[in-house]
N, C-alpha and C positions, 0 to 999 in steps of 0.2 A: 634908555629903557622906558617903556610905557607904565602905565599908574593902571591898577586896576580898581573896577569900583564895586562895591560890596549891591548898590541897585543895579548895577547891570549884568551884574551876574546869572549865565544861563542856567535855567533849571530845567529838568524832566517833564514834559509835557502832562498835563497832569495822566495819570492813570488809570486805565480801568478796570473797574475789577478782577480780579487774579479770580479766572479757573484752577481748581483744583487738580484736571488733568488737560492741557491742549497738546494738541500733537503735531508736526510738522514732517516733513522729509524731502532729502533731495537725494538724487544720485546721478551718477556719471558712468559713462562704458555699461561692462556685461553684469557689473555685478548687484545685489539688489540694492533700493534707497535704502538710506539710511533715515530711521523713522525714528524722532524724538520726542519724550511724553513727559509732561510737566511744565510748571514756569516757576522759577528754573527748573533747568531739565535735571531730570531722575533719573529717567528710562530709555536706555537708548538700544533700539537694535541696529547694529551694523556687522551684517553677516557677509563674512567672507573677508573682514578688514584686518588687515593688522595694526595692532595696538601698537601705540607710546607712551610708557610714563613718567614724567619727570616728577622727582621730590623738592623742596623748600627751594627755593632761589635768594630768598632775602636778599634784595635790592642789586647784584649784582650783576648788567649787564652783558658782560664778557663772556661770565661763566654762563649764563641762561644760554648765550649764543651759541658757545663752544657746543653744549648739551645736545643742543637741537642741531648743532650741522652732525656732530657726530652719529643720532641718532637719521639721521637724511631728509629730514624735512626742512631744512632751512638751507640756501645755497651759502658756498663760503666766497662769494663776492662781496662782501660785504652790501649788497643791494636788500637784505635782509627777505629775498622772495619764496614762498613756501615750494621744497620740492618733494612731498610726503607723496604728493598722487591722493589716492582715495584711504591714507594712512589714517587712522581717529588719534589725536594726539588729547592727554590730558593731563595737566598740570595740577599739583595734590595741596595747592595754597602756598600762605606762608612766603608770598612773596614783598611784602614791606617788612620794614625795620632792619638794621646790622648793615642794612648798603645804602649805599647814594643812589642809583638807578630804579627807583621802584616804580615812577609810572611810565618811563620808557619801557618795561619789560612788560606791564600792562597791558603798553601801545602795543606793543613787539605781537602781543600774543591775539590780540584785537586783529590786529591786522593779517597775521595768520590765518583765523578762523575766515576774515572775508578773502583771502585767496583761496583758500583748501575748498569752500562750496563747493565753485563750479567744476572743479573737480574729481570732486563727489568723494571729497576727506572731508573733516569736522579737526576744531579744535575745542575742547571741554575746558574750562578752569573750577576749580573749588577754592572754598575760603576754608584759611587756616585761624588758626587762633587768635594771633596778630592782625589780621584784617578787621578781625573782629575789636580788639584793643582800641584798634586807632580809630574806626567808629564812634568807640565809649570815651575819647578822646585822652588814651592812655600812650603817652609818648614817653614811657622809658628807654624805649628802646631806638628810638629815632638819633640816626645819621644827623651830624650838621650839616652834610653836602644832600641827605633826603630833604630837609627844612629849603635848601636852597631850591633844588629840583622844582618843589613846590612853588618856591616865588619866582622863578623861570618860569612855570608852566602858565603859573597867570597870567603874565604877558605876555605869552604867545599865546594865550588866550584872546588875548586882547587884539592881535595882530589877526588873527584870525575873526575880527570881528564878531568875536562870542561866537561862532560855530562851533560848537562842541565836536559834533562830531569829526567834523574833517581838524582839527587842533589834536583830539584825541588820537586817529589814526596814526598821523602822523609823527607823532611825538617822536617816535623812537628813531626818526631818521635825521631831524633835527636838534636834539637832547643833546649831543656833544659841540654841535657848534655854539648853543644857548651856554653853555659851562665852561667854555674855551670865551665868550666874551667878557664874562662875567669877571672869568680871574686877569681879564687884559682890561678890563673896564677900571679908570681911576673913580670916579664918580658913584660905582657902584654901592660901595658901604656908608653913603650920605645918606643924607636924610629924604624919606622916600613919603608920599603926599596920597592919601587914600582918598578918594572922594567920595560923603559919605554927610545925605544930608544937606548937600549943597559947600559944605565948609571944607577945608582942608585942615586933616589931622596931620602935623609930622609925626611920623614916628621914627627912631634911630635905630641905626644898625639893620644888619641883613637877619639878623636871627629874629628879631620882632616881626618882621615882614614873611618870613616864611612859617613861623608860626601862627600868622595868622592867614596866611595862604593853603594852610595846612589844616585848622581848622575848618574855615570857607568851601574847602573839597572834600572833606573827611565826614562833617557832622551830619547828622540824619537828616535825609534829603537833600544834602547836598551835592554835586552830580559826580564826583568820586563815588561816593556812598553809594549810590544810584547804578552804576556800574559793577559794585562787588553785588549789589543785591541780584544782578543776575548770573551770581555763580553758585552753582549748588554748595551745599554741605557735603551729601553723598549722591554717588552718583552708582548706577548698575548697568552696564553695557556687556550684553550677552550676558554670560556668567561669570563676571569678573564684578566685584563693588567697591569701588574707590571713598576712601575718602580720607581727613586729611590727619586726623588723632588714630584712629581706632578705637580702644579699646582705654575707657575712662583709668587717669593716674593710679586710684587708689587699687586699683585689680593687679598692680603689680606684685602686690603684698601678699595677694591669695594665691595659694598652693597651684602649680601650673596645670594640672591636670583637670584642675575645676575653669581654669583662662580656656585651656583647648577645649573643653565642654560646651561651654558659652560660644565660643568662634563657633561650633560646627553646627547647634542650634541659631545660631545668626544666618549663617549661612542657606542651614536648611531652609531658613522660614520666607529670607528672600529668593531662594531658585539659584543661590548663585554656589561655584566652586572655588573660589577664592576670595580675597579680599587685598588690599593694595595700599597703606599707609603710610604716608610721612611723620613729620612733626620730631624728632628724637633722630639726632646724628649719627649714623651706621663705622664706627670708625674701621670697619671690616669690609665696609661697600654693601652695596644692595644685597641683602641675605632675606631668606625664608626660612618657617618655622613649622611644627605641627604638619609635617607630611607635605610642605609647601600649600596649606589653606593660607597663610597671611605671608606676602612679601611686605619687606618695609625697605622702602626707596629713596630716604633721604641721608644723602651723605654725606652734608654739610660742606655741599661746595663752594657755598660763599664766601668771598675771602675776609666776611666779618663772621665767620662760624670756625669752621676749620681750614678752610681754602681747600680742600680733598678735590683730586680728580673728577669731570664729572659722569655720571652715568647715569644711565636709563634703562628702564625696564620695557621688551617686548615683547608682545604676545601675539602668537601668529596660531590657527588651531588651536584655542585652550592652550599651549604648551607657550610656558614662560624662558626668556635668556636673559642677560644681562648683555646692555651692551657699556663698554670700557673705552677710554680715552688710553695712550698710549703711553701718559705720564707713569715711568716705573715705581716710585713708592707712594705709599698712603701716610696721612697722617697718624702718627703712633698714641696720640690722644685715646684715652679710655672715653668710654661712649658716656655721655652728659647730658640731661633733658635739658634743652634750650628752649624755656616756657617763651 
C-alpha cells in the first residue's frame, strides 16, 4: 500500500471571493434550463422536473444504491450510471457516521450530479448535522471500517497522483476492491510510515492511521471539508424547501399548533408550499404533517440506524408520493432522535 504525505497533500485552489448570489443553468430536450442561484446553491428553478428525495444515508453504500435505483435514477448494473433523464435528485445530509461507506456515497453522488447535467437532471446534496460534527472534529459516531475507508482513500489518493478530482469521482467504483485488499492484506495493520518533514514517523496500527486520515480530509480546509462546503444547508427548488433538521430540537416541547404557525409563516416568507426534512428516523416510513406542509423523509435506512426499507419521496406537479422498496415489514423500533 502507498504512504501518504501530510506536504503533499492536495488542497482547493485558493478561492475567490464568494458572491452572495451567482447563477448558473443548463438544460436538455424541450423543457426549460434549469437555473441555479447561490454558492452554494439556494435557489433553484427547474420547472417541469420531477423531484427526488432521499433522507440520511449514514455511510451505507448498498442502501444509498438500493434508494436511487428504486427511485430510477441510478441503473441496477451495478455500473452505478445515472438514469434520472432530466429528474433534480436531492439528498437531505447526514450521510457520514453509523456506516463504513461514507465517501464512496459522496463519490456516488458527485458522480451522479456530473452525469445527470448533460442531460438536463441536477443532483443537490445538503449537509446534515454530522457533516458538521466531523468538521469540528467530533468522531463519536465514526465507523472503524469509516476510519479505514479514510486511510484507503489516502492512498488511492496517492495512486492517483494527488488528483483530487478524478480520485474523488471515482471512489465509489473502486471502494470495494480497496477494502477487499485490505482484509486479504497480511502487512496491512503493520506499521505504516508518514512522511512528514523529511523524517519518517511510524505509527501503529490501522486505527492511528485513519484517524489521522480522517482528520487530514475532515479539518477546515481540508479538501473533504472543501467539498461539504459546497453543499447547502437549505435549499428551495420551485416551491418545495429542503433541508436537513427542520424545525430546531427545543420546538418540540411547544404546543403543536404554535410548531404549524411557524412552518406556515416559514413557508409563507420564502414562497414555498412545503418543506422536506430529515435527521429523526420515521419508524412509520416517509410521513407528512400539518395538511402535508412538512414531509420528513428519513427512515433510517442505514443498517447502523435501523436498517428499514429504503424510500423516497417524489414530487411531480407540486403533488408529493412516496416511493417504497418491496421489503414487506418495517422495523417495529419507536422513533428516536439519532443526534
Amino acid at each position: 500500500m502507498a504512504s501518504f504525505s501530510f506536504n503533499s497533500l492536495p488542497l482547493p485552489p485558493p478561492s475567490q471571493p464568494r458572491k452572495l448570489v451567482t447563477e448558473t443553468s443548463f438544460s436538455h430536450g424541450a423543457l426549460k434550463p434549469i437555473v441555479v442561484s447561490g454558492n452554494p446553491p439556494t435557489f433553484v428553478s427547474a420547472p417541469g422536473r420531477r423531484i427526488v428525495a432521499v433522507g440520511d444515508l449514514h455511510g451505507d453504500l448498498a442502501q444509498a444504491r438500493s434508494a436511487l435505483e428504486m427511485a430510477g435514477v441510478l441503473s441496477s448494473d451495478g455500473q452505478d450510471l445515472w438514469t434520472g433523464g432530466e429528474t433534480v435528485l436531492v439528498q437531505l445530509g447526514d450521510i457520514l457516521d453509523r456506516g463504513d461507506d461514507e465517501i464512496a456515497i459522496l463519490s456516488l453522488f458527485r458522480s451522479l450530479n456530473i452525469q445527470a447535467k448533460p442531460n438536463g437532471g441536477a443532483v443537490f446534496q445538503l449537509n446534515g448535522n454530522h457533516e458538521t460534527m466531523n468538521v469540528e472534529g467530533d468522531y463519536r459516531y465514526v465507523e472503524s471500517g469509516a476510519f479505514d475507508e479514510c486511510a484507503d482513500f489516502m492512498d488511492y489518493l496517492v495512486d492517483c497522483d494527488y488528483d483530487w478530482n478524478e480520485a474523488f469521482v471515482s471512489w465509489n467504483s473502486v471502494s470495494e476492491r480497496w477494502k477487499e485488499d485490505r482484509r486479504t492484506s497480511h502487512g496491512y495493520w503493520g506499521h505504516l510510515n508518514i512522511v512528514k518533514s523529511d523524517k519518517f514517523i511510524p505509527i501503529l496500527g490501522q486505527r492511528q492511521k485513519g484517524v489521522i486520515a480522517r482528520s487530514t480530509l475532515l479539518r477546515p480546509g481540508g479538501p473533504l471539508a472543501c467539498e461539504l462546503a459546497q453543499h447547502a444547508v437549505v435549499l428551495k427548488i420551485d416551491d418545495w424547501v429542503f433541508c436537513h433538521g427542520g424545525l430546531l430540537p427545543h420546538h418540540v416541547a411547544i404546543h403543536r399548533s404554535w410548531i404549524q404557525s411557524i412552518l406556515e409563516e416559514t413557508l409563507q416568507a420564502v414562497g414555498a408550499k412545503a418543506m422536506v426534512v430529515g435527521h429523526t428516523p420515521q419508524t412509520t416510513g416517509i410521513n407528512s404533517k400539518y395538511r402535508s406542509t412538512i414531509w420528513r423523509i428519513d427512515v433510517g435506512m442505514s443498517s447502523g440506524v435501523l436498517n428499514s426499507r429504503p424510500e423516497a419521496l417524489e414530487i411531480i406537479d407540486n403533488t408529493a408520493r412516496v416511493i417504497r422498496s418491496k421489503r414487506d415489514a418495517l422495523n417495529e423500533l419507536q422513533v428516536v432522535d439519532y443526534t
